[in-house]
N, C-alpha and C positions, 0 to 999 in steps of 0.2 A: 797645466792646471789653471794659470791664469787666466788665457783664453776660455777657456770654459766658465771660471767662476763671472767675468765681465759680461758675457752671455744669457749666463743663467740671474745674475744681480740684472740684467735687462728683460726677465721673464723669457726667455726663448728655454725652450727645450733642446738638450744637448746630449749626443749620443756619440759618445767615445770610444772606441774598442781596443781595448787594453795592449793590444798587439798589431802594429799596422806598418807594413812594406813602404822603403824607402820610394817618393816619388819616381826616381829616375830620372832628374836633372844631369845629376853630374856623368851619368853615362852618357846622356843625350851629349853633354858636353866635350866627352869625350870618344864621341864615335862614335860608341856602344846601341847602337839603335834596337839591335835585337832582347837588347838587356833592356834597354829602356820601355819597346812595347810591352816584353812582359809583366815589368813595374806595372807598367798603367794599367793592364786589366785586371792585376789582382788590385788595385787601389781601386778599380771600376767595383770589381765582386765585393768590395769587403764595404763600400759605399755606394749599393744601389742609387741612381741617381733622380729616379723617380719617388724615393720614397723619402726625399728630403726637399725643405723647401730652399736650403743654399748649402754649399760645401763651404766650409771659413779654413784658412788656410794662414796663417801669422807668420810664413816667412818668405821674405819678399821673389829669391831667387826661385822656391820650391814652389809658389803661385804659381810663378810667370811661366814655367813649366807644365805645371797643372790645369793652367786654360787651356793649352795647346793639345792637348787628348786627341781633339776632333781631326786635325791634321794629323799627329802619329798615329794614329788609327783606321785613317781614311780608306784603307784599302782593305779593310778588316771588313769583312761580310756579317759578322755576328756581332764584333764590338763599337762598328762605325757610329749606327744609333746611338750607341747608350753612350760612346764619345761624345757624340754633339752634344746630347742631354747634358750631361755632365758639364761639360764646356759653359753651358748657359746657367748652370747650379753653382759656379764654383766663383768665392769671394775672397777679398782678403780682410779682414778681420777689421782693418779701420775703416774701406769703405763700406764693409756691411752696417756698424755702428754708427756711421752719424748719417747713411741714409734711413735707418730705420729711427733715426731721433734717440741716442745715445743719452740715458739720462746724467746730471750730471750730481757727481756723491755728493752727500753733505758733512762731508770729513774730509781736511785735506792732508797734507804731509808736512805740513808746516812750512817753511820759506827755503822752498827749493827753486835751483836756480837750476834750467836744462836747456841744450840744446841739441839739434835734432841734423841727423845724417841721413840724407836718400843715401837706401841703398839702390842700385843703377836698375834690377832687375823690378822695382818696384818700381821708381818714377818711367824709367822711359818704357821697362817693358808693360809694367801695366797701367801705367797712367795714373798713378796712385801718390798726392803728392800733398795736398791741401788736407785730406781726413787726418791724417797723424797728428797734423800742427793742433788740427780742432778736436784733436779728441786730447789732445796735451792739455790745452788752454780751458778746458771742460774743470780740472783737479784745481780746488781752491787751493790760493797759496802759492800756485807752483808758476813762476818766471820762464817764460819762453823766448830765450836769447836766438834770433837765426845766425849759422853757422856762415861765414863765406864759404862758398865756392859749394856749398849745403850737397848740391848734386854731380858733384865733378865725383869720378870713381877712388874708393878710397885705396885699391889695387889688387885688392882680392877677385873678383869678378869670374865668379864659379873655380876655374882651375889654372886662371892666369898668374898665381901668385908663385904655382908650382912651374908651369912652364915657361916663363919669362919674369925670373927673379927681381932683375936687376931694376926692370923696369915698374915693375909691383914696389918697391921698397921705394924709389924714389918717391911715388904714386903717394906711398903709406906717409915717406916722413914729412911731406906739405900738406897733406890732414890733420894730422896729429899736432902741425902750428897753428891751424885753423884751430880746433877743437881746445887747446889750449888757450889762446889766444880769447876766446869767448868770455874766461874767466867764471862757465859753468862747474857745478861739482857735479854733474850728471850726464852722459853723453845718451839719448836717445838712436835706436835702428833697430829697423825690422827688418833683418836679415842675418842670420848665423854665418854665414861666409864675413859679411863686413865686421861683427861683432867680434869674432876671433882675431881676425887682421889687426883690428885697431885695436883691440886690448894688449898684442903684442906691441903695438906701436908706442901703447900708453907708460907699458910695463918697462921699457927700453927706454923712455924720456925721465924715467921715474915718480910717472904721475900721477897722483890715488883720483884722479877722475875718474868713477864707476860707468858700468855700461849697462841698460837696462833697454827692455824691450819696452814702447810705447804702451800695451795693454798691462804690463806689470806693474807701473807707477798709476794706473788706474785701475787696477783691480787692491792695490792696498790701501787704496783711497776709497773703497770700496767695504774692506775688510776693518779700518777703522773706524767707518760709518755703524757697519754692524756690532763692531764693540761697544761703542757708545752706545747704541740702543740697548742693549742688552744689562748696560748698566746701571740705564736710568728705568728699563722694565717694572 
């Protein structure tokens, strides 16, 4: 919903379909290639990729997945094309915003302090690493602390957390000093693999540092702005 609402508060038209097929990352990740092409061409059918002008995509592992179509489909005689197409439609949510001029609310959250975690499939798989920051720094009010070590993995890393514990958990608890360590009350990531990891991490340290999605703290900066209007209407 936020994604969409940040979208649409940027005049874009937004087509949602109330029911929509897991990408197929985590199969990809685990082998499952025959699971995974299927994912992708119902995600192909159910998002014609000619009939939009970009796919947005707000989580970081389920992008870096989702560009890749044109490759798990290459050998596909009917779905190769609408791969590529697709391939070249598909964004992730911060970089479609501040290359399209992302406007910035005029309501902010008041004196929040955040700092922000690459998740790994966004910076290094898709190169996706400056828009967050600028679409953070866009919300009056709101303090953009950088994290150390911001893009070191925080141990989740698709299904590494399940099949190499020991080494996930180490991974997790020299994050979660970083993330503390900032002395933010808001941990920024656009990624639900890292999002889960470190909440468990946070919840284990015992530390009401919240975690929110980069477009959510701009879409209720967004959704205040609208208040306000509406008040002095």
């Amino acid at each position: 919903r936020d994604t969409a609402d940040v979208l649409l508060a940027n005049g874009c038209e937004v087509h949602t379909p109330p029911v929509q097929p897991c990408c197929g990352s985590l199969h990809a990740h685990n082998g499952e290639a025959n699971a995974a092409k299927t994912l992708a061409k119902r995600m192909i059918d159910l998002f014609p990729p000619s009939q939009f002008d970009a796919i947005i995509t707000n989580a970081g592992g389920c992008g870096n997945h989702l560009r890749h179509y044109g490759s798990l489909l290459a050998d596909d005689v009917v779905y190769a094309p609408l791969a590529k197409l697709w391939d070249s439609k598909l964004r992730d949510i911060h970089e479609w915003m501040m290359e399209h001029g992302c406007r910035t609310p005029q309501a902010g959250l008041g004196d929040l302090t955040v700092t922000y975690h690459d998740s790994c499939h966004l910076t290094h798989g898709q190169k996706v690493t400056k828009q967050p920051r600028d679409l953070l720094k866009l919300i009056p009010g709101l303090k953009l602390v950088e994290l150390p070590e911001a893009n070191w993995c925080c141990g989740s890393a698709g299904i590494y957390n399940i099949t190499q514990p020991e080494q996930s958990e180490q991974l997790l608890v020299r994050k979660i000093g970083h993330v503390i360590g900032t002395g933010a009350s808001v941990l920024a990531t656009a990624n639900p693999g890292c999002h889960l990891q470190i909440a468990r991490g946070l919840r284990q340290a015992g530390s009401p540092i919240s975690l929110l999605q980069p477009v959510t703290l701009l879409a209720r900066a967004y959704r205040k702005e609208k208040m306000a209007e509406s008040m002095t209407a």
